[in-house]
BALUMVO-435454 format. One line per 2 residues: number of its first residue (from 1); for each residue x, y, z of C-alpha. Coordinates in nm, 4 decimals, always signed. Each point is the difference from the previous one (the first is absolute). Example, Ala and Ser with C-alpha at 12.3 -4.5 7.8 and 13.67 -1.06 7.14 Angstrom:
# residues 2
1> +1.2300,-0.4500,+0.7800 ~ +0.1370,+0.3440,-0.0660
//
This chain:
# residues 448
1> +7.0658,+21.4612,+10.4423 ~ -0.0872,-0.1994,-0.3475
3> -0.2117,-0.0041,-0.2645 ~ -0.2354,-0.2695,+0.1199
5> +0.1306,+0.2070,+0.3194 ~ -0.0026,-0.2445,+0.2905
7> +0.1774,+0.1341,+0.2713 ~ +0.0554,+0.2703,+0.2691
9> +0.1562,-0.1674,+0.2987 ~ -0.0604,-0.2065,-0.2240
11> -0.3617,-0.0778,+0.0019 ~ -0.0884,+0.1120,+0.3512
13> -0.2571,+0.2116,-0.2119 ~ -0.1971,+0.0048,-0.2986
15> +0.0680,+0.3450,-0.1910 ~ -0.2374,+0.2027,-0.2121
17> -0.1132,-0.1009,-0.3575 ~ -0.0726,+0.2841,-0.1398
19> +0.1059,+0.3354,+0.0356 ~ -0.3218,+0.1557,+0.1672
21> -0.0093,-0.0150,+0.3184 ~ -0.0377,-0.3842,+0.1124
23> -0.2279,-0.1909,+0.1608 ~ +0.0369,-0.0634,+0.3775
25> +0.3059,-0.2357,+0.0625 ~ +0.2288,-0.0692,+0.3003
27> +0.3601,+0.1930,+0.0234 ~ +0.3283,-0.0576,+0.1481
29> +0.0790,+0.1555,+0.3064 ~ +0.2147,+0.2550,-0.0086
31> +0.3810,-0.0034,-0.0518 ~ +0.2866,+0.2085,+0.1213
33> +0.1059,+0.2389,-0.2226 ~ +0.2740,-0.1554,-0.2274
35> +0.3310,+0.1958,+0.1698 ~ -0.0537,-0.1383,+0.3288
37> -0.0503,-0.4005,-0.1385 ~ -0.0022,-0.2277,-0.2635
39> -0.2283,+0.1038,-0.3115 ~ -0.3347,-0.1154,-0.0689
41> -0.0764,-0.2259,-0.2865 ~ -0.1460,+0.2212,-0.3010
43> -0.3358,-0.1873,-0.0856 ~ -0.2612,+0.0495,-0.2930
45> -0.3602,-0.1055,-0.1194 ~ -0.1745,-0.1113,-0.2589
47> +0.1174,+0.1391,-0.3774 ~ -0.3991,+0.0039,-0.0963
49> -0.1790,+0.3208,+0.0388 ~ -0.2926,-0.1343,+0.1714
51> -0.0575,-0.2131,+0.2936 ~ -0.0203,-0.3761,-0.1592
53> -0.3222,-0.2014,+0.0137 ~ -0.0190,-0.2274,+0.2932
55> +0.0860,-0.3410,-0.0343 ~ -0.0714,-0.3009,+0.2300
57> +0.2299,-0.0702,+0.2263 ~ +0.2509,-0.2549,-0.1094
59> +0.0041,-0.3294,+0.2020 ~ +0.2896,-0.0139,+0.2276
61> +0.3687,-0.1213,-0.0436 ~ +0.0890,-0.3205,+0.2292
63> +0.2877,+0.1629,+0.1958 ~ +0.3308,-0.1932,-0.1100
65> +0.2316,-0.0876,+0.3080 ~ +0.3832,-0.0564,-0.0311
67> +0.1432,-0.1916,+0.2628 ~ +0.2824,+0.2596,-0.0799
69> +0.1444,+0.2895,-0.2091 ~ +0.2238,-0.1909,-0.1733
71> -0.3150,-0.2232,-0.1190 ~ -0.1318,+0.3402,-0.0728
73> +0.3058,+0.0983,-0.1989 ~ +0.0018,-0.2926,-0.2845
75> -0.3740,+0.0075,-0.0039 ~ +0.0333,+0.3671,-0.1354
77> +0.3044,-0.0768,-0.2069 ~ -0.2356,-0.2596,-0.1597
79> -0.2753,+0.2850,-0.0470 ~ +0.2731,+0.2003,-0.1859
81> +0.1200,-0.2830,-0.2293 ~ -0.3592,-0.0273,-0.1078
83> -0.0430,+0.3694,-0.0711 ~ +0.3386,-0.0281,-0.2024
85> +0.2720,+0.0764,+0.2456 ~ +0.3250,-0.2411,-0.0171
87> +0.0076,-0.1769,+0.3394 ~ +0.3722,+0.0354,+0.0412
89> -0.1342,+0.3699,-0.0140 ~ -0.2303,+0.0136,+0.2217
91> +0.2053,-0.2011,+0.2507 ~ +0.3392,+0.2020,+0.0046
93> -0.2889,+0.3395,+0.0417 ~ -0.1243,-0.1831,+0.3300
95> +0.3322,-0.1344,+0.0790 ~ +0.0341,+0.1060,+0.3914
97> -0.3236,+0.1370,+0.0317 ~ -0.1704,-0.0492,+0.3342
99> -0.2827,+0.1063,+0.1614 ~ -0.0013,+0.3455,+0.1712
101> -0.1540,+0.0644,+0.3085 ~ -0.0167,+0.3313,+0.0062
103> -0.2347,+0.0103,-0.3343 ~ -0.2426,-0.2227,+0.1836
105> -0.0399,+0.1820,+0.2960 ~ -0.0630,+0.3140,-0.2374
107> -0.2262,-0.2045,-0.2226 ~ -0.2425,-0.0647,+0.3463
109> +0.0196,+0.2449,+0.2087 ~ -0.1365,+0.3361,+0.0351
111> +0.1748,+0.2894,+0.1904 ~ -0.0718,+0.0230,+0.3351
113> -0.1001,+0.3749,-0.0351 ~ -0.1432,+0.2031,-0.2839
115> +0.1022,+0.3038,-0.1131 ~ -0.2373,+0.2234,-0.0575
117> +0.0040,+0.2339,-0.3313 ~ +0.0751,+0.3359,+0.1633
119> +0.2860,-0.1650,+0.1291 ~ +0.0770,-0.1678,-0.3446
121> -0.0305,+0.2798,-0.1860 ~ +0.2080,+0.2280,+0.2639
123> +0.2906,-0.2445,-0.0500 ~ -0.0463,-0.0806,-0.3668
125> -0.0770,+0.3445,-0.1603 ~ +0.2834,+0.2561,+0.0379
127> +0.1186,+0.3178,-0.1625 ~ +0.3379,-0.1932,+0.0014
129> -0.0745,-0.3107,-0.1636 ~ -0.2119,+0.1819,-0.2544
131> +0.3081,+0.2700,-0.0474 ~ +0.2387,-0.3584,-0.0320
133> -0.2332,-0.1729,-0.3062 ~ -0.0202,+0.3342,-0.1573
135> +0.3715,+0.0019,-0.0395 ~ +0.0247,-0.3389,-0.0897
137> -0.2434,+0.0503,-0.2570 ~ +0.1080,+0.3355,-0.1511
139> +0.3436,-0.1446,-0.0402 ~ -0.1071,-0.3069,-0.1868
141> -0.0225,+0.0663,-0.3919 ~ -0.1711,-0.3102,-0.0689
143> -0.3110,+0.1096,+0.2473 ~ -0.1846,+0.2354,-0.2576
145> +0.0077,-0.2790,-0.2727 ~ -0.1605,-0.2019,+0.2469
147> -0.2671,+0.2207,+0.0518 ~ -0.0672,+0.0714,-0.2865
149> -0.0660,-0.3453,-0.1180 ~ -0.1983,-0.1220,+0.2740
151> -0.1903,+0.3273,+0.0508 ~ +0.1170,-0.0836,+0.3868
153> +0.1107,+0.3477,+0.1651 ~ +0.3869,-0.0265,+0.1466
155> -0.1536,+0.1574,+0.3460 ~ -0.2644,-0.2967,+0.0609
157> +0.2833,-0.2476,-0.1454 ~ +0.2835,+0.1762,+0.3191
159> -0.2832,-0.0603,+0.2653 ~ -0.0342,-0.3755,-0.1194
161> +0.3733,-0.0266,-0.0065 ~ +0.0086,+0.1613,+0.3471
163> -0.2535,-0.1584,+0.1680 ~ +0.1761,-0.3544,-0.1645
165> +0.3093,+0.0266,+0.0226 ~ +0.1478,+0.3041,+0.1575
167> +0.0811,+0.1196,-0.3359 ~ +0.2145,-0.3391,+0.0246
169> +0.1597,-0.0105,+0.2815 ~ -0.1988,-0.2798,+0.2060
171> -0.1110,-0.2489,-0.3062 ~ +0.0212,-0.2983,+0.2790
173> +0.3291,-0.2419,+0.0103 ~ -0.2080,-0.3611,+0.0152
175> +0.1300,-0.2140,-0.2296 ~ -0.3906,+0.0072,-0.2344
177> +0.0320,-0.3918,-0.0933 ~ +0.0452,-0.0600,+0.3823
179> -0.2894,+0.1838,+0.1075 ~ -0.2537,-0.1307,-0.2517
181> +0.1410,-0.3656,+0.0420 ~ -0.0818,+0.0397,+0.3855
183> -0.3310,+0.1268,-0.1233 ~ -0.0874,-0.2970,-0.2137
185> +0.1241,-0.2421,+0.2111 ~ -0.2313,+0.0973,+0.2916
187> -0.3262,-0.0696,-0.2495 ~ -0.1875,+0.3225,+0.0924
189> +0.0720,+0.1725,-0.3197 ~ +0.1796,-0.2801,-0.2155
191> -0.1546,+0.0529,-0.2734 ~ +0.0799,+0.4150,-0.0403
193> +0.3649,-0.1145,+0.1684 ~ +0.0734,-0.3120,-0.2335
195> -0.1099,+0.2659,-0.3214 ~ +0.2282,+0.3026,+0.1590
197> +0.2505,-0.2598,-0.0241 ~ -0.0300,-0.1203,-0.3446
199> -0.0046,+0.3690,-0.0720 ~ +0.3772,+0.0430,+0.1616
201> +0.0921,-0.3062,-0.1946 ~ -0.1164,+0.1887,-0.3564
203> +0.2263,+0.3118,+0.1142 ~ +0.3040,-0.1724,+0.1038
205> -0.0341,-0.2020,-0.3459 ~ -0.0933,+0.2619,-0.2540
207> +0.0534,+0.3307,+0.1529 ~ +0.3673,+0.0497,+0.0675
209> -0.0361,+0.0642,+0.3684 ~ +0.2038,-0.2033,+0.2576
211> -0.1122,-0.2117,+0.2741 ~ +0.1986,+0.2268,+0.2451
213> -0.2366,+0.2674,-0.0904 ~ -0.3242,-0.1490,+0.0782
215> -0.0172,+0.1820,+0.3590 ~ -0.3037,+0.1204,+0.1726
217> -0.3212,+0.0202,+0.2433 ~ -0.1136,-0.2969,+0.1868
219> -0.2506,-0.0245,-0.2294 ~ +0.1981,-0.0072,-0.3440
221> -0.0152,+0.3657,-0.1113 ~ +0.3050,+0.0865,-0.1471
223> +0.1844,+0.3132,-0.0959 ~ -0.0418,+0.3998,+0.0036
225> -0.3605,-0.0282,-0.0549 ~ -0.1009,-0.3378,+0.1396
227> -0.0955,-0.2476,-0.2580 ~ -0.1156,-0.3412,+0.0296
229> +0.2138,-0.1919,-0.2455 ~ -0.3057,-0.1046,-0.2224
231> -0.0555,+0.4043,-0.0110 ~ +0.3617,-0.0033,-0.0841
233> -0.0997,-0.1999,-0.3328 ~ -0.3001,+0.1689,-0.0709
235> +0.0618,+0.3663,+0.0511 ~ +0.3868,+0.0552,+0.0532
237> +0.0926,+0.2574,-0.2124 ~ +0.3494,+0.1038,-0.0889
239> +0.0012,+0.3631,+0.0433 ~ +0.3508,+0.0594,-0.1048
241> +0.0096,-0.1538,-0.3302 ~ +0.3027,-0.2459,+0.1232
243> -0.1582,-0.3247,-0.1241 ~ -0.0658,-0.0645,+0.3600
245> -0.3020,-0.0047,+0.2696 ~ +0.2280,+0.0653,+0.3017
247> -0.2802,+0.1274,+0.2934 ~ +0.2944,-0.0097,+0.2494
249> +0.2505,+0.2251,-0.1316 ~ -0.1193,+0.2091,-0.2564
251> -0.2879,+0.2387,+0.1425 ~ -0.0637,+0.0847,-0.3963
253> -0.1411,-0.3568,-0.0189 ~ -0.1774,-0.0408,+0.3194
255> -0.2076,+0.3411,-0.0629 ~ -0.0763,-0.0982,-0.3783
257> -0.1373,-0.3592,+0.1415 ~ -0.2098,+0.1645,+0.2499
259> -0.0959,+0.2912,-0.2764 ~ -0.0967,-0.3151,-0.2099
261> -0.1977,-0.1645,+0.3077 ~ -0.1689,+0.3089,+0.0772
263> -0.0900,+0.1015,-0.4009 ~ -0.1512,-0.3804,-0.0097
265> -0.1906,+0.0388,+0.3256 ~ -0.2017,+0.2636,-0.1745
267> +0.2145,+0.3819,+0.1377 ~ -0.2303,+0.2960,-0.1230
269> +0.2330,+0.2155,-0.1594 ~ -0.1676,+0.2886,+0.0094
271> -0.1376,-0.0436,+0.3352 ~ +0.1481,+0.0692,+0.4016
273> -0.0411,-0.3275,+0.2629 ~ -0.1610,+0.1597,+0.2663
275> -0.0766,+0.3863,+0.1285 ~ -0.0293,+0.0924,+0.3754
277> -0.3829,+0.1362,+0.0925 ~ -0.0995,+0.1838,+0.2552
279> -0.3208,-0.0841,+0.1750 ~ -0.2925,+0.1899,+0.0937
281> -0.1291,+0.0166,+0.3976 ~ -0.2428,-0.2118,+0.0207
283> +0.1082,-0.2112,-0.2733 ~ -0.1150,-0.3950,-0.0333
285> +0.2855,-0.1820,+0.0652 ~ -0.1633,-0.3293,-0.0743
287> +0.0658,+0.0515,-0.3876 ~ +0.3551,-0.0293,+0.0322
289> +0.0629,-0.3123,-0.1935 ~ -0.3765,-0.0688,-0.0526
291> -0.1314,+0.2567,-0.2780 ~ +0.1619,+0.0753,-0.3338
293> -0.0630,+0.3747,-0.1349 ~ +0.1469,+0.2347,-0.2120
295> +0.2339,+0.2966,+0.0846 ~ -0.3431,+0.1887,-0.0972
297> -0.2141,-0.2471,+0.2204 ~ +0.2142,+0.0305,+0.3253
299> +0.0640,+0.3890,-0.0755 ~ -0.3887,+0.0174,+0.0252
301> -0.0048,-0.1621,+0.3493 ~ +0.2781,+0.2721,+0.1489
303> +0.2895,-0.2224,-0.0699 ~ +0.2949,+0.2559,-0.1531
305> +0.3482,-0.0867,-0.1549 ~ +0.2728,+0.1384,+0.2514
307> +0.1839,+0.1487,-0.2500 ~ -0.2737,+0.2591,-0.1715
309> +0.1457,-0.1559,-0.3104 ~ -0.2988,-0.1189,-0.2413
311> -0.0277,-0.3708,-0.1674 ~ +0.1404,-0.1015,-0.3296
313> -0.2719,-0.0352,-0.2553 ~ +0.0996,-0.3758,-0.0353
315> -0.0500,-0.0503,+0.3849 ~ -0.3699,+0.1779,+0.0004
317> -0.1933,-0.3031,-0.0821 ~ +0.2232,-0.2452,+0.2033
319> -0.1943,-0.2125,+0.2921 ~ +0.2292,+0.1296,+0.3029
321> +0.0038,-0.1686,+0.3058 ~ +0.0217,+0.1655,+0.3625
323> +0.3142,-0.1198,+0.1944 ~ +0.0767,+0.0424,+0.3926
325> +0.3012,-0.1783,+0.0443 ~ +0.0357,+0.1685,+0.4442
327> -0.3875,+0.0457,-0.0058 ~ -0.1748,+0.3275,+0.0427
329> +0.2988,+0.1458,+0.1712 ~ +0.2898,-0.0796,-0.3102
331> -0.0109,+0.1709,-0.3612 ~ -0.2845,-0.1050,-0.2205
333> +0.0829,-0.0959,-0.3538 ~ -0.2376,-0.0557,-0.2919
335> +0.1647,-0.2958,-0.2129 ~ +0.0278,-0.0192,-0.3743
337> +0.0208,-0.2704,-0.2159 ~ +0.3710,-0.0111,-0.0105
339> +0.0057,-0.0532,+0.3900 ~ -0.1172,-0.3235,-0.0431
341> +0.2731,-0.0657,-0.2924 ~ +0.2607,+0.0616,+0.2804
343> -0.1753,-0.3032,+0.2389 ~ +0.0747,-0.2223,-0.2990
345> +0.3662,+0.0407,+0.0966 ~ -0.0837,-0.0484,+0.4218
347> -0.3488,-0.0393,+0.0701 ~ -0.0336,+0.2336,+0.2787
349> -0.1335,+0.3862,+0.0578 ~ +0.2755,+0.0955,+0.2284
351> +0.2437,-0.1193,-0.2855 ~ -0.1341,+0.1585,-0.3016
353> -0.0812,+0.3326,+0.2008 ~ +0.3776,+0.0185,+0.0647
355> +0.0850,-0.0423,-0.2986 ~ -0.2371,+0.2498,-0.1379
357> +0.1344,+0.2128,+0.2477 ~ +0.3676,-0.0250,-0.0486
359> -0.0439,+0.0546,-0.3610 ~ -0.2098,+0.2846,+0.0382
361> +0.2913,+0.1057,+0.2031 ~ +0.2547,-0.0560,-0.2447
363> -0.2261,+0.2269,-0.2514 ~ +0.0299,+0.2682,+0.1983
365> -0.3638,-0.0305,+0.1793 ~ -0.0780,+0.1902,+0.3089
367> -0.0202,-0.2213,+0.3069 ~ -0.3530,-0.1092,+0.1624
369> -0.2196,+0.2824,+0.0993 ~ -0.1413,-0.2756,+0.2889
371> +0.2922,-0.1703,+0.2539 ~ -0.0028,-0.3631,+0.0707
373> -0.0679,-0.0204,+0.3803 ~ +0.2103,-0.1360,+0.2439
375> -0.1372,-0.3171,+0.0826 ~ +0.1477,-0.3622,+0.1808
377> +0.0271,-0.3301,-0.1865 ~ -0.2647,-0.2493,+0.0743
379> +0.0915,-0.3516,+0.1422 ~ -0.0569,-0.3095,-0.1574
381> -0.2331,-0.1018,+0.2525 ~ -0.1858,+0.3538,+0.0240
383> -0.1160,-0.0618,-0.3767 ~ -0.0792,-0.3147,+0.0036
385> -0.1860,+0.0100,+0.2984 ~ -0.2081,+0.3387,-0.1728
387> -0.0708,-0.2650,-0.2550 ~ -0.1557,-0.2573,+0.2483
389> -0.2455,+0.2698,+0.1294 ~ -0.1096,+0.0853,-0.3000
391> -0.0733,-0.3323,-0.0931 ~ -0.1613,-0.0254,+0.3249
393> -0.2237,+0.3029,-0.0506 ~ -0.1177,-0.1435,-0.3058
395> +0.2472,+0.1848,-0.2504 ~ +0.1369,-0.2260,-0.2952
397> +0.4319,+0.0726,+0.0287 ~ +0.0595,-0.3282,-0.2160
399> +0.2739,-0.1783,+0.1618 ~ +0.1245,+0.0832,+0.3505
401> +0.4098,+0.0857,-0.1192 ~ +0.0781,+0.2646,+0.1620
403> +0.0126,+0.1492,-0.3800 ~ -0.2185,+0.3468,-0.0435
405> -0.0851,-0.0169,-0.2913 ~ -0.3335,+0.1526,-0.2230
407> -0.2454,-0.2468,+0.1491 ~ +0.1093,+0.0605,+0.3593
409> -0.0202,+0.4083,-0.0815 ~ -0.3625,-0.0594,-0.0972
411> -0.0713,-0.1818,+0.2575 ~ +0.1445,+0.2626,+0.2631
413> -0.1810,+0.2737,-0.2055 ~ -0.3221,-0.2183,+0.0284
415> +0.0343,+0.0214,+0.3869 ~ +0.0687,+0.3806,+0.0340
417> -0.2857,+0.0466,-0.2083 ~ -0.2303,-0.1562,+0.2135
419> +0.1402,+0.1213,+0.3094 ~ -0.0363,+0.4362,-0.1269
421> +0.3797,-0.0308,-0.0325 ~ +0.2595,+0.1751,-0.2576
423> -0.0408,-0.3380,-0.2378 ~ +0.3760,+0.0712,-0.1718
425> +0.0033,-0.3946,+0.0255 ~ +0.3613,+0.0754,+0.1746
427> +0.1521,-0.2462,+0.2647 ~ +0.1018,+0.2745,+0.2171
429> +0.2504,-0.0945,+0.3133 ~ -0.2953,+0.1365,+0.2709
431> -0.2544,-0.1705,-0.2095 ~ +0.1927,-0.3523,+0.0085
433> +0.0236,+0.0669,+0.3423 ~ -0.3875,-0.0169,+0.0177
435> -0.0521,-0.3128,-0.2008 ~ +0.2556,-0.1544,+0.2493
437> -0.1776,+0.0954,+0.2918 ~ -0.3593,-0.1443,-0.1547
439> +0.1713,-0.3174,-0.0520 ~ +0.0787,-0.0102,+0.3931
441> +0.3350,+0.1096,-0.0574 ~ +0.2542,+0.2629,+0.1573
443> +0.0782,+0.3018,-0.1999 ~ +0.3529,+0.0666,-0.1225
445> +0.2089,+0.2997,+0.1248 ~ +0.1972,+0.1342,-0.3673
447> +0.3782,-0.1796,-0.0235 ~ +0.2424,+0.2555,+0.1430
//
């Protein structure tokens, strides 16, 4: 997360820049829901309203080489003395700091196998853990100030805090100036890294927080709601009115910095994230993701909320977009503005549609009209090789990762298209099983 927002995972993804729904850009896979492993990073976009002009791409950065990481080490404390840090500082921060190997191998690799959304959402979005924020956030007298000033509802801010953090009980235990020191020495990201760090440097000096306290993800996200540390400067809030910004221990503070986040991302406060549809037979499934309507505009193509209810006047005029998240066979959502405020904090649909989810939960929402079906990861190999036969049928995926994201949808939905096909633009397990098999492949049997 930040203001200039740089960051989820950080930067395996661009986010949104504007609070309607976004142009086509890549995701992060998938990751396990929060109580079973570390937390993700929370990540952000763009504070301007609308997408920013393009700009030519600036010339690349002659990668710098150290011969080791202590060269690394009093190159950076040199970078901090010039940005007004006292090098005996800086020094006695890094003093012991080595590179961790576990924060590379994070950094690099991709999960073997990909969970897919029913399955995320199955394990993420409970009764329980809804019933758990609820009572975290009833009992919390500070909550309703918070809400009040950032026009954030408590319910979204418990499925953020949730889907973080556990409601704080897995924040991550990496030692934050380890992780990004690892990350800046490798060069991939030493630029983000190096600032992340300069950022830590700011809130050890001028914040009253300890060095012991600067735990997290692999990727620096710290605390109960997963800030970067230059987020930490810019939108750290302290909720309880104790002079401090303490994200770890005091949920009060780590809701009213993601209230604050959220309220700066652009929240609609008079408007809902994201309403389950239900589909007409027959329906074109090729405009999931591809048109933009009104509730008015889809109602007049068959497409029905699944709750009878009837849309707020503010949301009447919205452009919605159509969202599939298991494909013709999973719940069907039509996605508000304030969907796409939630990918500024992880830039992923499975992630904000849990979060909407649990909070709608937490408010006392009925559950999905539409189950999730029961469906086996995909491999590694099975989506990356989908990608190389779409490529090979003459379908534009953008970069064969593994990763599939918007452009690779399209590209599936292309091919069902042209083939008759339900064109959900969903990478079913059967249907990876096909593209396997056109590349010359052997089909995979579903991991017991």
């Amino acid at each position: 997360m930040r203001l200039r927002y740089l960051s989820l995972f950080a930067l395996l993804s661009a986010c949104a820049t504007s609070t309607q729904p976004p142009a086509p850009m890549p995701e992060v896979p998938v990751a396990p829901p929060v109580a079973s492993g570390e937390p993700a990073p929370a990540s952000s976009g763009s504070a301007s309203s609308a997408p920013a002009a393009a700009q030519p791409a600036p010339a690349p950065v002659p990668a710098i080489s150290y011969a080791n990481f202590d060269q690394w080490k009093q190159n950076f404390i040199s970078k901090a003395a010039s940005r007004g840090f006292d090098p005996m500082f800086t020094s006695q921060v890094l003093e012991g700091v080595k590179p961790l190997t576990n924060v590379l191998s994070s950094d690099n690799q991709q999960p073997e196998f990909s969970k897919p959304a029913s399955s995320y959402m199955r394990q993420s979005v409970s009764p329980p853990r809804a019933a758990a924020a609820r009572s975290k956030l009833d009992a919390n007298t500070h909550v309703p100030v918070i809400v009040t000033t950032f026009g954030v509802p408590a319910h979204l801010l418990g499925g953020i805090w949730t889907m973080e953090s556990d409601l704080g009980r897995v924040q991550g235990n990496i030692d934050v100036i380890s992780a990004l020191a690892t990350l800046a020495y490798d060069g991939r990201r030493r630029v983000w890294a190096e600032d992340e760090l300069i950022a830590c440097l700011t809130i050890l000096r001028d914040h009253k927080i300890g060095r012991e306290t600067l735990k997290g993800s692999w990727a620096g996200a710290m605390g109960q709601t997963q800030f970067l540390p230059d987020n930490y400067l810019r939108l750290g809030t302290d909720g309880d009115k104790d002079g401090i910004v303490d994200i770890w221990k005091s949920d009060s503070d780590a809701l009213a910095s993601s209230a604050n986040l959220l309220a700066k991302a652009g929240w609609k406060t008079d408007q809902d994230w994201a309403v389950e549809v239900i589909l007409p037979s027959g329906f074109d499934y090729y405009l999931s993701e591809t048109a933009r309507k009104t509730p008015a505009e889809w109602a007049a193509i068959g497409v029905k909320r699944a709750d009878g209810g009837y849309w707020r006047p503010s949301e009447q005029a919205e452009q919605t977009t159509l969202l599939l998240p298991s494909g013709a066979r999973g719940p069907a959502f039509l996605a508000l503005p304030n969907h796409y405020v939630i990918r500024k904090y992880n830039n992923s649909t499975s992630y904000a549609l849990a979060v909407g989810l649990i909070a709608d939960l937490i408010a006392g929402k009925p559950a999905l009209k539409t189950s999730w079906p029961v469906e086996p990861p995909l491999s590694l190999s099975q989506r990356k090789t989908s990608q190389a036969a779409l490529t090979a049928a003459g379908y534009d995926v953008g970069t064969i990762d593994g990763v599939i994201g918007v452009k690779t949808r399209q590209a599936i939905r292309e091919w069902q298209k042209a083939r008759g096909e339900v064109a959900d633009g969903y990478l079913s397990f059967d249907l990876a099983n096909r593209f396997v098999v056109m590349q010359g492949g052997t089909p995979a049997s579903p991991p017991s």
